[in-house]
C-alpha positions as a printed Julia matrix, in Angstrom:
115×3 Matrix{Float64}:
  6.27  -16.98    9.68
  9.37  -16.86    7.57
 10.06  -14.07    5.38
 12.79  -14.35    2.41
 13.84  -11.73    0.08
 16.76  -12.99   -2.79
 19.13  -10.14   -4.45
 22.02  -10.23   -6.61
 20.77  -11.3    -9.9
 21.37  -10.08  -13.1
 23.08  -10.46  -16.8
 26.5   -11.89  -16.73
 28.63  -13.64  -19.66
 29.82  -16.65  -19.97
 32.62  -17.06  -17.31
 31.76  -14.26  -14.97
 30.68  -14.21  -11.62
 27.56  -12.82   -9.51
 26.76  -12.75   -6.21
 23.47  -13.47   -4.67
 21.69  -12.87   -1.29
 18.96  -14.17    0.86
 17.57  -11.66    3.38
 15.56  -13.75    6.11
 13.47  -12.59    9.05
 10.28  -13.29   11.47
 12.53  -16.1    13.8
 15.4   -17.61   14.42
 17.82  -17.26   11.15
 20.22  -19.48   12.83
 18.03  -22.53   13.23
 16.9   -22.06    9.68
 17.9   -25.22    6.88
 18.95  -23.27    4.19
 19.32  -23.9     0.56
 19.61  -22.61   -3.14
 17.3   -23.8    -5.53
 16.68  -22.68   -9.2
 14.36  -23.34  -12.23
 15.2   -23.13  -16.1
 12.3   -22.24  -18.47
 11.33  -25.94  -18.89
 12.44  -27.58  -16.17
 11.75  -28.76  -12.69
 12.94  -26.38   -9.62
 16.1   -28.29   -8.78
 18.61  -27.95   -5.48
 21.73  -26.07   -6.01
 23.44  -25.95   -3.0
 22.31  -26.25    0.81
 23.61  -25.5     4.39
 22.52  -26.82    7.44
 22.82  -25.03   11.25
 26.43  -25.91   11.65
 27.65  -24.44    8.37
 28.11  -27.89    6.89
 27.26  -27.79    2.97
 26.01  -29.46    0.17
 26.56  -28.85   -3.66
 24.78  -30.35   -7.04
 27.4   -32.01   -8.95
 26.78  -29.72  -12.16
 28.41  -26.61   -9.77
 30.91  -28.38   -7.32
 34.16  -26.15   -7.2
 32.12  -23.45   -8.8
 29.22  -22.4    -6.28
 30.16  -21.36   -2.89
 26.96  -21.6    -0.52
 27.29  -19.33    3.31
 25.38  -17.92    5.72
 26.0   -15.04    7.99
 23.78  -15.82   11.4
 24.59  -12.29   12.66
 22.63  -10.84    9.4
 20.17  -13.23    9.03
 21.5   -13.57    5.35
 22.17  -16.5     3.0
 25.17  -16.06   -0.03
 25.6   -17.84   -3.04
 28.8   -17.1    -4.91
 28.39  -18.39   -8.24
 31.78  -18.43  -10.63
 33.01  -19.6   -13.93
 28.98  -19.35  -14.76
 27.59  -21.14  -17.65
 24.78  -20.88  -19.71
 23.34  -23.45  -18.76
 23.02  -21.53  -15.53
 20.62  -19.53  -16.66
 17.28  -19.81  -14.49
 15.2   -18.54  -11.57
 17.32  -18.81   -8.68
 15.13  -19.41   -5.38
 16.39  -19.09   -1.3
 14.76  -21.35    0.75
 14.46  -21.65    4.33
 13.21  -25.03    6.23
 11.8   -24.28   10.07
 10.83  -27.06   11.81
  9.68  -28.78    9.2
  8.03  -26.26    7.11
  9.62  -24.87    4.25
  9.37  -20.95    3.15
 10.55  -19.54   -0.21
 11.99  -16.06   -1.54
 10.39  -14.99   -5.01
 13.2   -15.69   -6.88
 15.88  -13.71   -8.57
 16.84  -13.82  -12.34
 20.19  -15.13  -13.44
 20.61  -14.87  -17.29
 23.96  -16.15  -18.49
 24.35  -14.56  -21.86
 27.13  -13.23  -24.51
């Protein structure tokens, strides 16, 4: 069993930056897929960035150059550095971890991006 807690949200303006986290436990963090997801009032849960078990990394087009997606093995923690945010950033952002096969989820954290 795979346990994921996300952190870092909050209420940022246009432009600013926030930071979030994905605490994992109850295995091997290091052999863990990895990826941020999020959902907009509306709208399907979509991939925002992912990283596999050798750091390498994968971006949706709408945050390339914006988004920085990394993993710490030695904390068993996920990042997402999110800059120049937008409002159309505004969602439910989601960690999600894939072991062998299965995937777990964290219960979301809140990004509003808001003047």
């Amino acid at each position: 069993q795979v346990q994921l807690v996300e952190s870092g949200g909050g209420l940022v303006q246009p432009g600013g930056s926030l930071r979030l986290s994905c605490a994992a436990s109850g295995s091997i963090f290091s052999i863990y897929i990895m990826g941020w997801y999020r959902q907009a009032p509306g709208k399907q849960r979509e991939l925002v960035a992912g990283i596999n078990t050798l750091g390498s990394t994968n971006y949706a087009d709408s945050v390339e150059g914006r988004f920085t997606i990394s993993r710490d093995n030695a904390k068993n923690t996920m990042y997402l550095q999110m800059n120049n945010l937008k409002p159309e950033g505004t969602a439910v952002y989601y960690c999600k971890a894939n072991y062998y096969g299965v995937d777990y989820w964290g219960q979301g954290t809140q990004v509003t991006v808001s003047s």
